[in-house]
PDB file of N, CA, C, O and CB in Angstrom:
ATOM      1  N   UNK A   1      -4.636  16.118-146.932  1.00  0.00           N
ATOM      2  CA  UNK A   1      -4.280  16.949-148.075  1.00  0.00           C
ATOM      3  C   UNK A   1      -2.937  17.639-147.808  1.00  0.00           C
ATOM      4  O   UNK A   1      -2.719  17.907-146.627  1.00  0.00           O
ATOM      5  CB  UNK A   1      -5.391  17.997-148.361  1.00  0.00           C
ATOM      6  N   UNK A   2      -2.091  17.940-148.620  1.00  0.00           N
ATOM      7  CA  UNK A   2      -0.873  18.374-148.680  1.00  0.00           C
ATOM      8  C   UNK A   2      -1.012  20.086-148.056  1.00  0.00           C
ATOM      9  O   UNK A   2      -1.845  20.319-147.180  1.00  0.00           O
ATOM     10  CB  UNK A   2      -0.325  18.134-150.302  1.00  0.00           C
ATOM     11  N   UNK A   3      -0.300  20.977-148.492  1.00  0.00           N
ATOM     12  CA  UNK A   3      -0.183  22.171-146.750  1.00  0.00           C
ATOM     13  C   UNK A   3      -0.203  23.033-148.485  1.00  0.00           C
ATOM     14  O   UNK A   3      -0.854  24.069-148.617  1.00  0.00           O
ATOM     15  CB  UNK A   3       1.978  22.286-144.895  1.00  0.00           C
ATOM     16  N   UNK A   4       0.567  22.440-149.652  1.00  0.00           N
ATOM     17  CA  UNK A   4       0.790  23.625-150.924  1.00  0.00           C
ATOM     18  C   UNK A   4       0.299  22.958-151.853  1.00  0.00           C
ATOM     19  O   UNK A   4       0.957  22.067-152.390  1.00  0.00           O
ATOM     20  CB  UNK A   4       2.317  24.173-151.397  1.00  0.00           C
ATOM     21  N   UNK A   5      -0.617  23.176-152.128  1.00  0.00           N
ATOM     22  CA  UNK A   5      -1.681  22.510-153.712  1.00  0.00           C
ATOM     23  C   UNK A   5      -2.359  23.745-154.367  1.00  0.00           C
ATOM     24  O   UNK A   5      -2.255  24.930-154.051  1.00  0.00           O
ATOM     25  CB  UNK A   5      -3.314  21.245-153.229  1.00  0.00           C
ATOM     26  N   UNK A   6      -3.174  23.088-155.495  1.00  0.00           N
ATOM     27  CA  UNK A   6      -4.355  23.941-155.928  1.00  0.00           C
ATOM     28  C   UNK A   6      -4.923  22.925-156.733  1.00  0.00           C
ATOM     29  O   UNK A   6      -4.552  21.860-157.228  1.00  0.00           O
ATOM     30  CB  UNK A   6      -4.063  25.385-156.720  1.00  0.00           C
ATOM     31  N   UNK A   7      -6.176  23.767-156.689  1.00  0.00           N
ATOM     32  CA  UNK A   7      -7.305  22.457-157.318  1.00  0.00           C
ATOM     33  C   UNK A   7      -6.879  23.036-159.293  1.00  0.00           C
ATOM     34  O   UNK A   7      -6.439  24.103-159.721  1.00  0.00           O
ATOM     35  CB  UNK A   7      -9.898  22.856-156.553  1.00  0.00           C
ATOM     36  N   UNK A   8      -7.171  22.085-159.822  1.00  0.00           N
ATOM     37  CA  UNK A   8      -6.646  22.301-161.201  1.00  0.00           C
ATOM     38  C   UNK A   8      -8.586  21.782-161.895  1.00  0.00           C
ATOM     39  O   UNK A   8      -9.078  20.674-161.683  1.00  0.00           O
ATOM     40  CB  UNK A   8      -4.795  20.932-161.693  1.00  0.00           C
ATOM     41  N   UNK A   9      -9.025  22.479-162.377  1.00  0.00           N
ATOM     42  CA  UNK A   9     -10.371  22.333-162.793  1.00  0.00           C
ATOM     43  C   UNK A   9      -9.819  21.884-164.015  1.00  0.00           C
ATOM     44  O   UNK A   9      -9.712  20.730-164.430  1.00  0.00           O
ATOM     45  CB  UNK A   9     -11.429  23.586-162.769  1.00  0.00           C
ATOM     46  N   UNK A  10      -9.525  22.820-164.468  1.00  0.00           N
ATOM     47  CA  UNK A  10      -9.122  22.987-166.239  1.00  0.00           C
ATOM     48  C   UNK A  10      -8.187  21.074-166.179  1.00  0.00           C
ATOM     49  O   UNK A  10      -7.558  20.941-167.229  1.00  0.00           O
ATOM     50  CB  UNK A  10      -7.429  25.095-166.737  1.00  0.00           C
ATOM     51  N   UNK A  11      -8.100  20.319-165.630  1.00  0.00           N
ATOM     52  CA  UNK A  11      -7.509  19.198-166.247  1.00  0.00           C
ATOM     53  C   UNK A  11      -9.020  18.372-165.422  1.00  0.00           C
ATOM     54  O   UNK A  11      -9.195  17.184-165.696  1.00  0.00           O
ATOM     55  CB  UNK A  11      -5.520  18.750-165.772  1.00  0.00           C
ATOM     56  N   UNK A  12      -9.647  18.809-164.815  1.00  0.00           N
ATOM     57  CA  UNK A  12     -10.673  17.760-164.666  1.00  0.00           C
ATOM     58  C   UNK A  12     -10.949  17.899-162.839  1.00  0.00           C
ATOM     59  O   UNK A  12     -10.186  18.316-161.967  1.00  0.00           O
ATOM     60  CB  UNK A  12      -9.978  16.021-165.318  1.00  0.00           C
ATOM     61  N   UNK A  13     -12.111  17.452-162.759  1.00  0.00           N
ATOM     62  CA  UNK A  13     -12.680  17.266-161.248  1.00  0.00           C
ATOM     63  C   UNK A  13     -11.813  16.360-160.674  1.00  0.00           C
ATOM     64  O   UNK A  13     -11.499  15.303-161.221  1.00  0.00           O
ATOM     65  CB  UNK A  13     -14.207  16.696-161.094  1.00  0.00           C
ATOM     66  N   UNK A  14     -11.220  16.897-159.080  1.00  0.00           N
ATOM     67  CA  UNK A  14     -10.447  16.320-158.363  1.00  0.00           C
ATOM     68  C   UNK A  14      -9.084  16.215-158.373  1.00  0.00           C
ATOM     69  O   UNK A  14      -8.331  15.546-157.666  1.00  0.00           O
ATOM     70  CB  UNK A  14     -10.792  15.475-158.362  1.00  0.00           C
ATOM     71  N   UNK A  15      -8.848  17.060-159.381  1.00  0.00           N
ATOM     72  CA  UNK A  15      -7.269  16.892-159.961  1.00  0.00           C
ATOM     73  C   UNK A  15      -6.415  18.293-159.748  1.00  0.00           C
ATOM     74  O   UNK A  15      -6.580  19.338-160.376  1.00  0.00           O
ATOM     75  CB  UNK A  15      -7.286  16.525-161.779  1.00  0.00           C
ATOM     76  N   UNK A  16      -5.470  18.040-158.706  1.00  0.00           N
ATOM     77  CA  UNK A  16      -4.422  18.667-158.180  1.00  0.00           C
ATOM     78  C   UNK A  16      -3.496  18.952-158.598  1.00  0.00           C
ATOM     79  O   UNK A  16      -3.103  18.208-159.497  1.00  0.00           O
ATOM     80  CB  UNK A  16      -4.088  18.330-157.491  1.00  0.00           C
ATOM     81  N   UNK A  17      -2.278  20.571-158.113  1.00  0.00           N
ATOM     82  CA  UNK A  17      -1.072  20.485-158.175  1.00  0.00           C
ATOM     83  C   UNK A  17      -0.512  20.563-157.075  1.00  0.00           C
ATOM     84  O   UNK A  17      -0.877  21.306-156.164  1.00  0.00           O
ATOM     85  CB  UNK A  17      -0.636  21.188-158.888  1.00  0.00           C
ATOM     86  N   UNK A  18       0.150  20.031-157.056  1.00  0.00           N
ATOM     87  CA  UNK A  18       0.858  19.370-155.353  1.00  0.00           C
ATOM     88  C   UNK A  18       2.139  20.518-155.903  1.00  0.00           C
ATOM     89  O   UNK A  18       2.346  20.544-157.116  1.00  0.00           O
ATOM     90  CB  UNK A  18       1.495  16.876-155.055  1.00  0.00           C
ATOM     91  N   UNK A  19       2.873  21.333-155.102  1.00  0.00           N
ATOM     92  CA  UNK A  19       3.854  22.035-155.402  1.00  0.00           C
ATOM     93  C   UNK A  19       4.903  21.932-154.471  1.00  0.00           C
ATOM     94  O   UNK A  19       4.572  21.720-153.304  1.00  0.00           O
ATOM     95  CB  UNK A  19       3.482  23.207-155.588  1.00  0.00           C
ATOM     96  N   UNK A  20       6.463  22.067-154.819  1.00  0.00           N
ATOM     97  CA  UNK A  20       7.500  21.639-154.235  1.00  0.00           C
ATOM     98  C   UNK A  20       8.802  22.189-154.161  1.00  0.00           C
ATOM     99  O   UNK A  20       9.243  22.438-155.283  1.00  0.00           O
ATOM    100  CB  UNK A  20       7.590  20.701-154.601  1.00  0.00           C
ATOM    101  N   UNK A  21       9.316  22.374-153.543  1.00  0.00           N
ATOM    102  CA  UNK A  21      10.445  23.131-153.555  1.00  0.00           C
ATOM    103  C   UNK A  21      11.770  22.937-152.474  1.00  0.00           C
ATOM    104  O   UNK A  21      12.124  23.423-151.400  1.00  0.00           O
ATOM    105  CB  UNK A  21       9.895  24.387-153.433  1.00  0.00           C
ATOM    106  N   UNK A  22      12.381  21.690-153.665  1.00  0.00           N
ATOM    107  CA  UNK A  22      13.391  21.282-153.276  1.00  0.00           C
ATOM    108  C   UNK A  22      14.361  21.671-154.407  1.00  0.00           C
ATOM    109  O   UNK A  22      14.111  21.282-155.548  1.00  0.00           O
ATOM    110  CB  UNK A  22      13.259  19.954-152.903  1.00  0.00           C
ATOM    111  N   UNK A  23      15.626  22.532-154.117  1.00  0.00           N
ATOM    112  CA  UNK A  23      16.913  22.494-155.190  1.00  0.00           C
ATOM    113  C   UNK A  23      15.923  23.023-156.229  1.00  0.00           C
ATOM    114  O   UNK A  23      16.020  22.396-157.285  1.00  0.00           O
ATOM    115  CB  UNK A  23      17.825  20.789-155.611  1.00  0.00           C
ATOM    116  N   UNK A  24      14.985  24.005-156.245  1.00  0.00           N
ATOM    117  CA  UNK A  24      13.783  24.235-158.100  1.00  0.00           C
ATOM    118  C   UNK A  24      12.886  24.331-157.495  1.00  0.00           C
ATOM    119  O   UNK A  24      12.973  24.286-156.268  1.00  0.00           O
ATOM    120  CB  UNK A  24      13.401  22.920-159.533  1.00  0.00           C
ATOM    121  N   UNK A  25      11.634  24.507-158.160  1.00  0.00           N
ATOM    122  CA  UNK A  25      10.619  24.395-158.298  1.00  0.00           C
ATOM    123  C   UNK A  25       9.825  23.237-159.184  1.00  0.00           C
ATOM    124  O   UNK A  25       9.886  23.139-160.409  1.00  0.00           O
ATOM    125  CB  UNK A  25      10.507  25.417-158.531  1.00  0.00           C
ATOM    126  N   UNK A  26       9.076  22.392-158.301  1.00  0.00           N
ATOM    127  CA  UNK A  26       8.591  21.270-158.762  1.00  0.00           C
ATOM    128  C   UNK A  26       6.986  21.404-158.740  1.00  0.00           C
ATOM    129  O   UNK A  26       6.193  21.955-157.976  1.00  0.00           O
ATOM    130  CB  UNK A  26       9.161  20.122-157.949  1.00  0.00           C
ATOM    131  N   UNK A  27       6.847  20.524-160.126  1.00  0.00           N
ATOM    132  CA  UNK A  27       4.761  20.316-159.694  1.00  0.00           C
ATOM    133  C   UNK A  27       4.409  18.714-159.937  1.00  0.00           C
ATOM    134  O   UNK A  27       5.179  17.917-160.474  1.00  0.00           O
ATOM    135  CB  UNK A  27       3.334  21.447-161.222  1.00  0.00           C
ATOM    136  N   UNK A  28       3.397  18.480-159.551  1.00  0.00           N
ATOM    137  CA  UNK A  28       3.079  17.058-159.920  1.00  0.00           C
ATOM    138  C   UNK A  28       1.504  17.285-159.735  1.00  0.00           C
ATOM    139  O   UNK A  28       0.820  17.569-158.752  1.00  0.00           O
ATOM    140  CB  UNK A  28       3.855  15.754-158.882  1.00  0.00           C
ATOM    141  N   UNK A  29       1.149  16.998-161.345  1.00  0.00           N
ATOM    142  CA  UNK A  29      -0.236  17.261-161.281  1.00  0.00           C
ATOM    143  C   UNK A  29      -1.158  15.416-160.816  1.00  0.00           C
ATOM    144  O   UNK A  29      -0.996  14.441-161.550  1.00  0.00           O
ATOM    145  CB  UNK A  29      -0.665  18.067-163.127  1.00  0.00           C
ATOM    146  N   UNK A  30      -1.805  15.372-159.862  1.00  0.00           N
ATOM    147  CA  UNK A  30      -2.545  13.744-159.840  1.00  0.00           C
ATOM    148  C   UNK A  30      -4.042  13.994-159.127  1.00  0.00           C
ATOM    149  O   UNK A  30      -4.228  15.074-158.567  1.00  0.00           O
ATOM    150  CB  UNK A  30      -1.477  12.396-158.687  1.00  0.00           C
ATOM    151  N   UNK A  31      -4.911  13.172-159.146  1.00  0.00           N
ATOM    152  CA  UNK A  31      -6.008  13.055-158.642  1.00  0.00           C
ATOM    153  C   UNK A  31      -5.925  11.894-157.577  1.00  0.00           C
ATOM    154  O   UNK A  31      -5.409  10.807-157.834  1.00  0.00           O
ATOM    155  CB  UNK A  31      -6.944  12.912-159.679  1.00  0.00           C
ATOM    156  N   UNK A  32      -6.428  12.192-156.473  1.00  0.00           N
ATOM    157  CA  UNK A  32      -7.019  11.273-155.833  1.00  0.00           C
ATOM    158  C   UNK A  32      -8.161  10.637-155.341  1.00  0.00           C
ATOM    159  O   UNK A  32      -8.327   9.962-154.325  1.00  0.00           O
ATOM    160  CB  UNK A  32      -6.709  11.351-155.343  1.00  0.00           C
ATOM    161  N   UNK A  33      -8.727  10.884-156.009  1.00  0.00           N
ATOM    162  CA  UNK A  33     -10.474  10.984-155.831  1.00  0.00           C
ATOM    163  C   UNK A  33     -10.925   9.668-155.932  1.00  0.00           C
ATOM    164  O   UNK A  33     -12.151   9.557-155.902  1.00  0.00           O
ATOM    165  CB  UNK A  33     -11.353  11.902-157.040  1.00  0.00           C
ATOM    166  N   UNK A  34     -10.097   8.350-156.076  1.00  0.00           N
ATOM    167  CA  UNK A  34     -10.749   6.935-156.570  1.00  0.00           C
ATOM    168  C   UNK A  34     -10.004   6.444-155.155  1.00  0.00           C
ATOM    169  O   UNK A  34      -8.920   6.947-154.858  1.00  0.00           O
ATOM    170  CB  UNK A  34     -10.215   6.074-158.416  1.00  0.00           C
ATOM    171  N   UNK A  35     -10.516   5.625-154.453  1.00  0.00           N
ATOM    172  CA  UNK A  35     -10.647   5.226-153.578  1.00  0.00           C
ATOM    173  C   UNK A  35      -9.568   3.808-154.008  1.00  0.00           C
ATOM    174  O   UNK A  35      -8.794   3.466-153.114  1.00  0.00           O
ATOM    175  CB  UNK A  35     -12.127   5.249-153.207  1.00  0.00           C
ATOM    176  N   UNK A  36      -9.530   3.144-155.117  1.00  0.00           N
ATOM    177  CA  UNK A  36      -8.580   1.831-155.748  1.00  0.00           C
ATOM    178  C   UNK A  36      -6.866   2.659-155.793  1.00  0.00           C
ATOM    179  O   UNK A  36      -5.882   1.997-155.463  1.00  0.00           O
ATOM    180  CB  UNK A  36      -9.305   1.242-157.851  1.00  0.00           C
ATOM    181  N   UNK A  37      -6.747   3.932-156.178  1.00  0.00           N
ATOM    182  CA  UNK A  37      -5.419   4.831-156.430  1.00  0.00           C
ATOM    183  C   UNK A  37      -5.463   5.752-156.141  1.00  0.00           C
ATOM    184  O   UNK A  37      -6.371   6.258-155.482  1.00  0.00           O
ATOM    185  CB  UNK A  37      -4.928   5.060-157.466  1.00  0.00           C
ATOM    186  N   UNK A  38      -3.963   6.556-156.759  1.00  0.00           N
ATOM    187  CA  UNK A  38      -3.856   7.933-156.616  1.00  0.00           C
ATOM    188  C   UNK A  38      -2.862   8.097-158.179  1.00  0.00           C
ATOM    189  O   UNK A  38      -1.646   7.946-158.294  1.00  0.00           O
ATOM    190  CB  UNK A  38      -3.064   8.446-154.902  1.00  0.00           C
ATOM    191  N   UNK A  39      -3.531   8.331-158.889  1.00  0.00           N
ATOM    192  CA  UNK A  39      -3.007   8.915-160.569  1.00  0.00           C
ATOM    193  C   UNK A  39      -2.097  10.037-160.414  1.00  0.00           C
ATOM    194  O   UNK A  39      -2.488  11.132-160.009  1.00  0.00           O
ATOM    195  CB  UNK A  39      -4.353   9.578-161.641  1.00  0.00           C
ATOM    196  N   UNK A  40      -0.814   9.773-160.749  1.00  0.00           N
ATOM    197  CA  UNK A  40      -0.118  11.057-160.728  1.00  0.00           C
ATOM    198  C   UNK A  40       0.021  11.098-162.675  1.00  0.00           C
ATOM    199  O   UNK A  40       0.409  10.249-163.476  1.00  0.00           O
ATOM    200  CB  UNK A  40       1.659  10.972-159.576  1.00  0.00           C
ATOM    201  N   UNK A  41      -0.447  12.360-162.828  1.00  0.00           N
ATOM    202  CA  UNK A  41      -0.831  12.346-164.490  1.00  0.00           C
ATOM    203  C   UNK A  41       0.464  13.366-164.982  1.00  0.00           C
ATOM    204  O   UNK A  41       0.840  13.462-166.150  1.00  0.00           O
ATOM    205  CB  UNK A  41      -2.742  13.152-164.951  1.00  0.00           C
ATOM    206  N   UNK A  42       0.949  13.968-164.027  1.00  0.00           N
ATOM    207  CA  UNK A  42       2.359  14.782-165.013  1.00  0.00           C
ATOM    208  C   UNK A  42       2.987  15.053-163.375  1.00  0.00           C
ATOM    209  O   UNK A  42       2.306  15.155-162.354  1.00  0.00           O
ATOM    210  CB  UNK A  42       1.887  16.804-166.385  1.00  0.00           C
ATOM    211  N   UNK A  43       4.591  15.137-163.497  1.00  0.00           N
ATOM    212  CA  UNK A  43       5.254  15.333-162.796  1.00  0.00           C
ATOM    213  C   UNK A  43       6.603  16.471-163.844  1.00  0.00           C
ATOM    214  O   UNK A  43       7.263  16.127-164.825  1.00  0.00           O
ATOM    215  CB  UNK A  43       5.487  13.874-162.117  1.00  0.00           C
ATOM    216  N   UNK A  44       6.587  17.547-163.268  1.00  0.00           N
ATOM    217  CA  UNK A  44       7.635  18.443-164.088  1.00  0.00           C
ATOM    218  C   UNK A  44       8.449  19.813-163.319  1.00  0.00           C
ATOM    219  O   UNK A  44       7.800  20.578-162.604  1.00  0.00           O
ATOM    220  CB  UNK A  44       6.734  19.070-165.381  1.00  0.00           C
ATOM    221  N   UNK A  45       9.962  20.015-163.566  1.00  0.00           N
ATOM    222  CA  UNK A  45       9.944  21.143-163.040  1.00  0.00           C
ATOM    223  C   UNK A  45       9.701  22.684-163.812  1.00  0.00           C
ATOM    224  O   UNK A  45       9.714  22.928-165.019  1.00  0.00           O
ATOM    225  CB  UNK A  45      11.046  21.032-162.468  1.00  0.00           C
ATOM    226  N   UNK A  46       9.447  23.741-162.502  1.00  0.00           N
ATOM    227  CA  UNK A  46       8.862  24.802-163.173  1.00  0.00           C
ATOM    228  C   UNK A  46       9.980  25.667-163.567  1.00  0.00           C
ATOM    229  O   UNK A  46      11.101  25.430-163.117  1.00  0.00           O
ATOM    230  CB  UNK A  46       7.829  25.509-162.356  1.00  0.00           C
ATOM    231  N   UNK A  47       9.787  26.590-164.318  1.00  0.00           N
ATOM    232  CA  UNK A  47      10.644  27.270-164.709  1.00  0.00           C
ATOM    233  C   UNK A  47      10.087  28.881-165.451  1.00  0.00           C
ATOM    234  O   UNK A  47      10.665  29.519-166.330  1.00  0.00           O
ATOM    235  CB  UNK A  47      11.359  26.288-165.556  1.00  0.00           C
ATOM    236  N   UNK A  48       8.986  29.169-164.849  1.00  0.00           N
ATOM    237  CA  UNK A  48       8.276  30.055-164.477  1.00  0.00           C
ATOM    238  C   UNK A  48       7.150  30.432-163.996  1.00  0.00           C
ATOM    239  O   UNK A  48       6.453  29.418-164.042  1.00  0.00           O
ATOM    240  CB  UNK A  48       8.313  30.400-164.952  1.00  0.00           C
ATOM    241  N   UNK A  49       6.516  31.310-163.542  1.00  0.00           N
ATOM    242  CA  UNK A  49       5.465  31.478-162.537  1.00  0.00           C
ATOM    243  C   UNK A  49       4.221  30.339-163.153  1.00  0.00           C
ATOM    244  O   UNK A  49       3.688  29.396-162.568  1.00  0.00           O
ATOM    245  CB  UNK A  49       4.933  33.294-162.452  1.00  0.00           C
ATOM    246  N   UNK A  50       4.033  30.823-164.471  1.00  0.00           N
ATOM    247  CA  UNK A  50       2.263  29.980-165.109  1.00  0.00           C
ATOM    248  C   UNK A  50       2.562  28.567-165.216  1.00  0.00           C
ATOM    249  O   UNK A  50       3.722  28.408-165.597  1.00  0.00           O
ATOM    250  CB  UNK A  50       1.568  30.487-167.018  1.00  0.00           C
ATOM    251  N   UNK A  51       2.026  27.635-165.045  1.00  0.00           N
ATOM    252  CA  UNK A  51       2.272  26.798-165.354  1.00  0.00           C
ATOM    253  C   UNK A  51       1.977  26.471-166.733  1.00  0.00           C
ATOM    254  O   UNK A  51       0.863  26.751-167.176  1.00  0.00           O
ATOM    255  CB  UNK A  51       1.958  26.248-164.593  1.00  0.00           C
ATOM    256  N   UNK A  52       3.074  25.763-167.654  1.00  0.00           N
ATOM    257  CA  UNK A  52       2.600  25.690-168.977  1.00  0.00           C
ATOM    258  C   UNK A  52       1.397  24.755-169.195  1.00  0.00           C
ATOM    259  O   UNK A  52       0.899  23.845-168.533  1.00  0.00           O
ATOM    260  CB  UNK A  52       3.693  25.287-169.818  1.00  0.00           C
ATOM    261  N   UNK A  53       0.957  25.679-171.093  1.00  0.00           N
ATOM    262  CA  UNK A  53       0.055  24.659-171.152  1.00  0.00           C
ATOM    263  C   UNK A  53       0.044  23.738-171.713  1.00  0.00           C
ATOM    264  O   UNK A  53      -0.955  23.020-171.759  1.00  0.00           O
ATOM    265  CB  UNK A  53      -0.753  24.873-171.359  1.00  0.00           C
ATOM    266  N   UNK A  54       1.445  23.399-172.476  1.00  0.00           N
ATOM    267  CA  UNK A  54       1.579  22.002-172.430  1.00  0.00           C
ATOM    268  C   UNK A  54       1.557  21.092-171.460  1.00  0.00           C
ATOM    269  O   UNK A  54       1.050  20.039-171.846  1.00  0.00           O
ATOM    270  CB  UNK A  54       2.434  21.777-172.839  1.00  0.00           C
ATOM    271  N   UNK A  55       1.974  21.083-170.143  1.00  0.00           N
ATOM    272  CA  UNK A  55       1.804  20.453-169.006  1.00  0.00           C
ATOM    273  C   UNK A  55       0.347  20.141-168.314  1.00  0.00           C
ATOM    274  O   UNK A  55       0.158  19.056-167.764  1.00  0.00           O
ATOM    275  CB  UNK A  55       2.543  21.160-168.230  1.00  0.00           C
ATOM    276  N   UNK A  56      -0.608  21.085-168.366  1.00  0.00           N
ATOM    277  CA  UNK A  56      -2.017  21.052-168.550  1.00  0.00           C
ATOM    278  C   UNK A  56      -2.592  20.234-169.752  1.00  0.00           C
ATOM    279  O   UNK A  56      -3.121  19.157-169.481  1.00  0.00           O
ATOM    280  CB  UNK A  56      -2.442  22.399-168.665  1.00  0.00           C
ATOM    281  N   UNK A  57      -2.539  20.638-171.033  1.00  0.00           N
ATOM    282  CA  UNK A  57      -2.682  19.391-171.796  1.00  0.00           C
ATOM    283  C   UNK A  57      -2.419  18.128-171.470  1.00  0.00           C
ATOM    284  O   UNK A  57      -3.401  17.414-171.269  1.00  0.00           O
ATOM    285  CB  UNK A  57      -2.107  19.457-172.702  1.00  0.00           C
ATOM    286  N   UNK A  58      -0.856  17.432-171.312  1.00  0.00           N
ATOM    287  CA  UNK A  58      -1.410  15.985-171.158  1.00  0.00           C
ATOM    288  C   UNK A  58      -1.754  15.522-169.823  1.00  0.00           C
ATOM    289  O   UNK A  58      -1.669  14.311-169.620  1.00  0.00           O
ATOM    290  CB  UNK A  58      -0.454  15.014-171.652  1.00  0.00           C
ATOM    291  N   UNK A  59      -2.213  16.459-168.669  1.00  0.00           N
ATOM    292  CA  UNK A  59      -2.465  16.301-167.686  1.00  0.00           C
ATOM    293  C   UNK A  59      -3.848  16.010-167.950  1.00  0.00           C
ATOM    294  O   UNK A  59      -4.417  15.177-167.245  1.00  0.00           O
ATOM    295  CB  UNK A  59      -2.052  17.199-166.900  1.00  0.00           C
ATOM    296  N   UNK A  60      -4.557  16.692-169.032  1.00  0.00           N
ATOM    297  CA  UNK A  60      -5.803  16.430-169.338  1.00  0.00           C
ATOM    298  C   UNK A  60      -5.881  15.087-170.133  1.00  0.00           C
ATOM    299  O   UNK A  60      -6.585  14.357-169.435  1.00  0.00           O
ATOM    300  CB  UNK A  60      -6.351  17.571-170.044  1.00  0.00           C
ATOM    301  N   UNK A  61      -5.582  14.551-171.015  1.00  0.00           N
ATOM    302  CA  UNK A  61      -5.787  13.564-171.893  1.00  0.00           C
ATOM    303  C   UNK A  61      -4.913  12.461-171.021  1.00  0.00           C
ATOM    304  O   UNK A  61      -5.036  11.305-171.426  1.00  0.00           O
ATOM    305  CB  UNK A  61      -5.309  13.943-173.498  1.00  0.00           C
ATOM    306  N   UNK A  62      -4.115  12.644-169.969  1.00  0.00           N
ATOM    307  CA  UNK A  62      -4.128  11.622-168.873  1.00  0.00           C
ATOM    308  C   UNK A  62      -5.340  11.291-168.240  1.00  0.00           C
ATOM    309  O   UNK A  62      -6.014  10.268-168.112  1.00  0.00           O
ATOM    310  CB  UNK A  62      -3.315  11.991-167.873  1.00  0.00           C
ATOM    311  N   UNK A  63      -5.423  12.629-167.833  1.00  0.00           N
ATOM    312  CA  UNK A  63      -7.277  12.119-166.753  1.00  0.00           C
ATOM    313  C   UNK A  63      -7.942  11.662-167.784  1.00  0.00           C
ATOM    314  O   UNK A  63      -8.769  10.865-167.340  1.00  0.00           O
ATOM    315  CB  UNK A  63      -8.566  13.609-165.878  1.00  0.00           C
ATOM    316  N   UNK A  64      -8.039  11.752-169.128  1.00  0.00           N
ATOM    317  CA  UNK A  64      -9.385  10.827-169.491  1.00  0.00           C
ATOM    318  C   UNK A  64      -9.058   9.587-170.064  1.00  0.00           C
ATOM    319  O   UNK A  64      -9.766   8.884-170.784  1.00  0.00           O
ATOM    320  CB  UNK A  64     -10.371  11.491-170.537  1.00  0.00           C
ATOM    321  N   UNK A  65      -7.532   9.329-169.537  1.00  0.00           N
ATOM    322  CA  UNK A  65      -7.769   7.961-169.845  1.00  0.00           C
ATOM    323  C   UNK A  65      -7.776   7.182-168.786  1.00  0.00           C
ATOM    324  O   UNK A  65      -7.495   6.005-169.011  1.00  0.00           O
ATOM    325  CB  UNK A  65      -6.916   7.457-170.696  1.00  0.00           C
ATOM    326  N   UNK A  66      -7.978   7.438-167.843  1.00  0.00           N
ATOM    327  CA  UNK A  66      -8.278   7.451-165.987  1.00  0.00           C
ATOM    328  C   UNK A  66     -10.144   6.692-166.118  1.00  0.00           C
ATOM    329  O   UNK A  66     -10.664   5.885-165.348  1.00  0.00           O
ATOM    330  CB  UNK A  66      -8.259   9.910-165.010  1.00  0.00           C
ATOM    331  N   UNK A  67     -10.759   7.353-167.395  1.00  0.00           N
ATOM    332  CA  UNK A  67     -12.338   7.291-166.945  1.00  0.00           C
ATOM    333  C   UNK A  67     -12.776   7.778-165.980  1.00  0.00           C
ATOM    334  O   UNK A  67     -12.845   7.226-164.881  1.00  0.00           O
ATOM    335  CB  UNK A  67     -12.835   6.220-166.749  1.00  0.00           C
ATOM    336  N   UNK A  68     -13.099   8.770-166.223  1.00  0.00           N
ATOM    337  CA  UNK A  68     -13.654   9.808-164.883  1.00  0.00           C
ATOM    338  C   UNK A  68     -15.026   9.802-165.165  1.00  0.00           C
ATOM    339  O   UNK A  68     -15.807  10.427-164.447  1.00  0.00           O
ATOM    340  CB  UNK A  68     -13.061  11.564-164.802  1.00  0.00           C
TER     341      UNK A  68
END
């Protein structure tokens, strides 16, 4: 597991934000929980503390087209 994450419930079981900080602030929301991949469902930079909830939205209607 990465050293700066958080578990992201609100987009679904198993599904992460990996956080980054190169030149910005970066997130990349993905799950790895399937043993076949690793779904990266939104990749974006931040540009303030919350993460938006547009970015949570299609992080969600990504995971369900994942079939969880």
């Amino acid at each position: 597991m990465p050293t700066d994450f958080k578990p992201l419930l609100s987009v679904g079981p198993g599904a992460y934000e990996l956080r980054i900080r190169i030149k910005g602030a970066w997130r990349v929301i993905y799950v790895a929980k399937y043993s076949s991949a690793v779904y990266v469902l939104h990749a974006f930079g931040k540009r303030s503390q919350k993460t938006p909830r547009e970015a949570i939205e299609l992080a969600r209607r990504r995971y369900r087209l994942i079939g969880e």
